[in-house]
TORZA-477535 format. One line per field, with one value per residue: residue in three letters; y, z, x of N, C-alpha, C, CB in turn. Coordinates in pm, whole numbers, plus 50000, padded with zeros to 5 digits. Glycine has a CB too. Layout:
<pts>
residu	ALA:...
nv	Y:...
nw	Z:...
nu	X:...
cav	Y:...
caw	Z:...
cau	X:...
cv	Y:...
cw	Z:...
cu	X:...
cbv	Y:...
cbw	Z:...
cbu	X:...
</pts>
This chain:
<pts>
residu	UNK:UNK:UNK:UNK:UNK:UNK:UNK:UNK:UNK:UNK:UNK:UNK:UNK:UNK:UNK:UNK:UNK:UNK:UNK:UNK:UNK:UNK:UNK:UNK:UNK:UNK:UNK:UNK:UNK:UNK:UNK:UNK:UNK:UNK:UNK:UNK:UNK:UNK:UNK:UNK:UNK:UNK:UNK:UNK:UNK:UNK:UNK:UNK:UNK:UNK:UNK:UNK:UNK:UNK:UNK:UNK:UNK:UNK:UNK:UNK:UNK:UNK:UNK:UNK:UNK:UNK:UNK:UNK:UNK:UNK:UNK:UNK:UNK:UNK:UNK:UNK:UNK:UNK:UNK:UNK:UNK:UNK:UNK:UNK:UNK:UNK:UNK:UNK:UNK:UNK:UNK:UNK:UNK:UNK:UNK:UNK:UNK:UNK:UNK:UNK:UNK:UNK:UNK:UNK:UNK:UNK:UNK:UNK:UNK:UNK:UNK:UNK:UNK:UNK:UNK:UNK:UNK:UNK:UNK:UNK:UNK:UNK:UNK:UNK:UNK:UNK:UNK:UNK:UNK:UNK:UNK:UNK:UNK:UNK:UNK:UNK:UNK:UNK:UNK:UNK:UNK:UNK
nv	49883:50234:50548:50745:50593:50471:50644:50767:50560:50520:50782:50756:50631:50840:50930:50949:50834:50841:50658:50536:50195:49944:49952:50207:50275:50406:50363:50392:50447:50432:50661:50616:50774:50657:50704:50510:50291:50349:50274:50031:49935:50006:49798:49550:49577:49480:49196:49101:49124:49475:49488:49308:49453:49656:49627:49483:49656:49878:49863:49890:49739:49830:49732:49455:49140:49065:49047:48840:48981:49209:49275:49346:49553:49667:49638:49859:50027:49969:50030:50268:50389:50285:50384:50636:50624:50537:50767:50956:50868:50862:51123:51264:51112:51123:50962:50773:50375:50262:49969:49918:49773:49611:49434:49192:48981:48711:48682:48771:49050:49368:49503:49728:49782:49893:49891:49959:49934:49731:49639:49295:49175:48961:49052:49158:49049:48740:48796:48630:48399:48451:48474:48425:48279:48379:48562:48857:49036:49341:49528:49802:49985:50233
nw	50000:49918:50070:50086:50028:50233:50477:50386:50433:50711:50756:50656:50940:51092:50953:50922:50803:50930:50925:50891:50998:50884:51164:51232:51393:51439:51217:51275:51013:50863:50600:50257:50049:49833:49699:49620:49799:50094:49999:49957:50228:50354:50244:50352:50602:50636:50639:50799:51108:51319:51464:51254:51055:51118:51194:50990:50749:50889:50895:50872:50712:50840:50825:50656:50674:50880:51121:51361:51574:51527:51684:51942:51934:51783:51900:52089:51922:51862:52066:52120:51923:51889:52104:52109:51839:51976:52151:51971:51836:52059:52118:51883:51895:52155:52285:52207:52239:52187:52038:51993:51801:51789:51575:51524:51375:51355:51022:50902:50917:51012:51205:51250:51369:51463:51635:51706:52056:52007:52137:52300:52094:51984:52002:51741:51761:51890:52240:52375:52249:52052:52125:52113:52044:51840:51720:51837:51998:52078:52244:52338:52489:52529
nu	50086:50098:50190:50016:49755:49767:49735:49531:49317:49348:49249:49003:48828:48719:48507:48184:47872:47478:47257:46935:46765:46527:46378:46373:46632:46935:47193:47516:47773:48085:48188:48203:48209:48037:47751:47561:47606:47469:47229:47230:47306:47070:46874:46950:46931:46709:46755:46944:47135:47162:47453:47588:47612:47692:47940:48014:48104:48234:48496:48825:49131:49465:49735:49926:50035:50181:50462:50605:50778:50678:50439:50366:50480:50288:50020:50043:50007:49751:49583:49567:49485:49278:49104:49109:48990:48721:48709:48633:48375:48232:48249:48054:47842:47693:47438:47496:47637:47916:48109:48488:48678:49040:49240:49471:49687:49876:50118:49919:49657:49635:49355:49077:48802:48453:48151:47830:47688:47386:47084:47055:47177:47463:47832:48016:48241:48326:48483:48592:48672:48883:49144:49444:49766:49867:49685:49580:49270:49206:49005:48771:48542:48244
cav	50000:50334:50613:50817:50513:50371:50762:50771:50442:50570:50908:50711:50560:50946:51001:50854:50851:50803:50606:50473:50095:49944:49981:50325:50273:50519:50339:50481:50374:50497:50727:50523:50830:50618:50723:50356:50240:50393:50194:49884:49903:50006:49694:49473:49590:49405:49046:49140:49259:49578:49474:49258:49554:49811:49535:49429:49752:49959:49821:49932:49715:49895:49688:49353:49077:49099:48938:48825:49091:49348:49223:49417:49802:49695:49642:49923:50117:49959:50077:50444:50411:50208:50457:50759:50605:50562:50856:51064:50872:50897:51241:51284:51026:51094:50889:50583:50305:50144:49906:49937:49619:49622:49250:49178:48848:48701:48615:48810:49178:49445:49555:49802:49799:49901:49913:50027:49824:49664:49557:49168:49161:48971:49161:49097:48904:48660:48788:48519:48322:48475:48534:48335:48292:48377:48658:48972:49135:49444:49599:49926:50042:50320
caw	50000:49909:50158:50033:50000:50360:50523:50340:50490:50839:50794:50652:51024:51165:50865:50917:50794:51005:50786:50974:50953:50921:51249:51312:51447:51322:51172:51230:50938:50797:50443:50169:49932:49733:49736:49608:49889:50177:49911:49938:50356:50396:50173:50408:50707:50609:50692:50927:51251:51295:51475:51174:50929:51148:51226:50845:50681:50965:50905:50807:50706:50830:50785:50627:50646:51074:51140:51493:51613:51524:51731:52076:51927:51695:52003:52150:51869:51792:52160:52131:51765:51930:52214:51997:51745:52034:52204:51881:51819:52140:52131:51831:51958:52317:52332:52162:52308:52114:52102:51955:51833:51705:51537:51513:51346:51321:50874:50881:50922:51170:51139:51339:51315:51519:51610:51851:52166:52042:52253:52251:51965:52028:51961:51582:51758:52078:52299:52501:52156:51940:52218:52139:52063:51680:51717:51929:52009:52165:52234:52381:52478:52669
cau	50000:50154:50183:49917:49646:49729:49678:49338:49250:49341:49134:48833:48800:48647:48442:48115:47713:47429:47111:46761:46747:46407:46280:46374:46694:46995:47323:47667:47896:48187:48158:48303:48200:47994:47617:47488:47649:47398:47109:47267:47268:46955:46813:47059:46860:46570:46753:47047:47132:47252:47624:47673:47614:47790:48054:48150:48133:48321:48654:49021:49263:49613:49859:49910:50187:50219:50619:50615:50857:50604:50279:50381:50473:50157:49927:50047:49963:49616:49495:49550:49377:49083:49081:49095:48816:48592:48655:48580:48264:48168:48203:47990:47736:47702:47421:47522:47675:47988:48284:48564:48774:49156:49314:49669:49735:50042:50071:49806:49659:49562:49217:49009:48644:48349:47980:47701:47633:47279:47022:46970:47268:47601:47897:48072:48337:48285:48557:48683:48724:49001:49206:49545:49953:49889:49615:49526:49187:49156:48857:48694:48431:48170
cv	50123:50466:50699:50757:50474:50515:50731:50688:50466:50693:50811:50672:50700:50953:50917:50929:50819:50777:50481:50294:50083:49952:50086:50349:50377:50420:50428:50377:50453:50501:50610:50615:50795:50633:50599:50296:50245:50262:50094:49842:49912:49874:49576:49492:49479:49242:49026:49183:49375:49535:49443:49380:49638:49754:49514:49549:49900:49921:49870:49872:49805:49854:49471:49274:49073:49003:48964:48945:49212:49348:49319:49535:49806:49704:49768:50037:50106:50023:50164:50457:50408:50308:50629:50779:50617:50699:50974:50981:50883:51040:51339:51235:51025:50997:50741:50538:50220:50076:49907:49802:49645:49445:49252:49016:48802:48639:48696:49014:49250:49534:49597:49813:49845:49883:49942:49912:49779:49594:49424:49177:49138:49093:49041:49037:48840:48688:48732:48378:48319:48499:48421:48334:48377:48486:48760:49014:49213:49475:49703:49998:50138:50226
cw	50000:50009:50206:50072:50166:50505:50491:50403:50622:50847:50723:50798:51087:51047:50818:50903:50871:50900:50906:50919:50956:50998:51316:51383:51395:51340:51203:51148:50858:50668:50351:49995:49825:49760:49749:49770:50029:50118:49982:50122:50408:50367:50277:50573:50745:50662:50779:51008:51240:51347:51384:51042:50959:51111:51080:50781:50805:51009:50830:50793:50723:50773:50756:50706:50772:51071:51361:51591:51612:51608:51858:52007:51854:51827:52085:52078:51834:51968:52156:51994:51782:52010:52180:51906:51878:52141:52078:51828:51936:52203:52026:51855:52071:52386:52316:52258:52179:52132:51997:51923:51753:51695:51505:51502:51270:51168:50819:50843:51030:51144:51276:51297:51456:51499:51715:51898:52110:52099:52207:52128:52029:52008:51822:51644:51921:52130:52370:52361:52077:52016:52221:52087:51915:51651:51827:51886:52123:52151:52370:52408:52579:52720
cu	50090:50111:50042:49787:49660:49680:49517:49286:49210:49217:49001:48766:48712:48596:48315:47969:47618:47309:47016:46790:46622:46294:46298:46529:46813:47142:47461:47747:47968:48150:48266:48312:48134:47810:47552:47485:47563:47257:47132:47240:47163:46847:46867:46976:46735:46610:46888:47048:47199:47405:47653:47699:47705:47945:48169:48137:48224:48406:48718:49107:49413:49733:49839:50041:50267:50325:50535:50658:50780:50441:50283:50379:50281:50029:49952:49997:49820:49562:49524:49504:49262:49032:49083:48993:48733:48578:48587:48402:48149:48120:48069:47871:47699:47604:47411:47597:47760:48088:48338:48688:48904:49186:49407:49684:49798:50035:49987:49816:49617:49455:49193:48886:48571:48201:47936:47690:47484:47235:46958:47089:47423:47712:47974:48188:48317:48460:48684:48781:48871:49131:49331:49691:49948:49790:49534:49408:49206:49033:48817:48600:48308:48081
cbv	50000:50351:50674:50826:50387:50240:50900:50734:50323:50625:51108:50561:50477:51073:51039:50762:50801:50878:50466:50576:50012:49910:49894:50306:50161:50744:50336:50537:50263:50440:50943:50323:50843:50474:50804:50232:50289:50580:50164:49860:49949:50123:49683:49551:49718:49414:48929:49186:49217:49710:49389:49111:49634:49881:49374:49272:49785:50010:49699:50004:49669:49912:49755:49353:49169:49049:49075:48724:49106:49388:49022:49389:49937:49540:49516:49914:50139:49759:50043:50552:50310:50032:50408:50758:50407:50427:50903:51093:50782:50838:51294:51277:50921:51226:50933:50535:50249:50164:49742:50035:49449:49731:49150:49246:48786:48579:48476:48748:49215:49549:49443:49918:49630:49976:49797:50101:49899:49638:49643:49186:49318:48867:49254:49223:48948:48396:48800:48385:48336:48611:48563:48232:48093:48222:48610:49092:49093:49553:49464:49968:49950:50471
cbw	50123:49781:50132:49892:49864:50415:50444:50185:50488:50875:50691:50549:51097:51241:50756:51034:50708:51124:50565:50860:50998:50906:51325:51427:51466:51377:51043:51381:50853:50812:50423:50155:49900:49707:49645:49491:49888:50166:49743:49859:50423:50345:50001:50376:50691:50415:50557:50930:51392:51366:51559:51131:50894:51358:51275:50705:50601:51044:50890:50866:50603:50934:50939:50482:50535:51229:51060:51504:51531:51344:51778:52179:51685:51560:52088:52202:51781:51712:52268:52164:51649:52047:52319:51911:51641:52110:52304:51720:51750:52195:52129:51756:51951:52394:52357:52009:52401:52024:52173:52025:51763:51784:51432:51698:51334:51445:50874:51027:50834:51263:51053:51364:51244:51543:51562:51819:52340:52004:52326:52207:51857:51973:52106:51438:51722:52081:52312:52661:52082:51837:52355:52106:52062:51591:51653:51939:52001:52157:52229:52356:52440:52636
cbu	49903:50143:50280:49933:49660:49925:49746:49278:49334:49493:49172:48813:48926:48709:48537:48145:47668:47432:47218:46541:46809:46402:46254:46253:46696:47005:47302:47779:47858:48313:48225:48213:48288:48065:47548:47598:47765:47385:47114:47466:47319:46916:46861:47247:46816:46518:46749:47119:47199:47195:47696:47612:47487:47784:47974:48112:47970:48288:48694:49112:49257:49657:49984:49890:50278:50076:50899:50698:50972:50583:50250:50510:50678:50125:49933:50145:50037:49553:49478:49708:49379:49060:49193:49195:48769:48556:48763:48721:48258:48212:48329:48029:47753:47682:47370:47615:47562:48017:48316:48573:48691:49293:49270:49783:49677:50144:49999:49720:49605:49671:49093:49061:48564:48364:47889:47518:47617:47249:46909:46763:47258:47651:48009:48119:48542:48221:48514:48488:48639:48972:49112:49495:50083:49853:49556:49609:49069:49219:48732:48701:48395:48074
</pts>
């Protein structure tokens, strides 16, 4: 990813739409600049939950290709990202309720996503699960 393209990626993470799902509810998800794109989630409402909508479309791939050696500065850097995203959506949202998840896996990549606490709605990743020698979750949340 070239310097330019992996910035943009980072600032897409504060730059977000708010759109009604079917029962009234209001979406936060990150702009992707593409109008269709709002269409397409709203139609997606109709047979999904909201975490999974917020969940798979409010992600960032940062960085790919995680060497071992780099999993500690990287965790250190995905919690002041996670903790930075949710304080800025929490400041825009004061009365939402969200969490905040960072992934660090080793081969792999380091992704940051979020979504709103829903009521009666797991969260987009079971916690206690991913939790092992070869992959980090963090997570954050008000």
């Amino acid at each position: 990813m070239r310097r330019t393209e992996y910035l943009s990626e980072c600032s897409n993470l504060f730059d977000w739409n708010t759109i009604p799902d079917n029962r009234g509810n209001e979406l936060v998800l990150i702009n992707p600049g593409n109008p269709d794109y709002l269409d397409n989630i709203k139609a997606q409402t109709k047979t999904q939950n909201n975490t999974h909508i917020e969940g798979f479309y409010n992600h960032v791939h940062l960085l790919d290709n995680i060497k071992k050696n780099e999993i500690d500065s990287l965790c250190e850097s995905g919690k002041r990202l996670g903790k930075s995203l949710l304080s800025c959506l929490c400041q825009k949202y004061p009365e939402k309720r969200f969490i905040v998840f960072v992934t660090i896996s080793l081969g792999g990549s380091m992704t940051i996503r979020f979504h709103q606490q829903w009521p009666n709605e797991p969260f987009y990743f079971d916690i206690e699960e991913i939790q092992n020698q070869n992959e980090k979750l963090l997570y954050y949340m008000n």
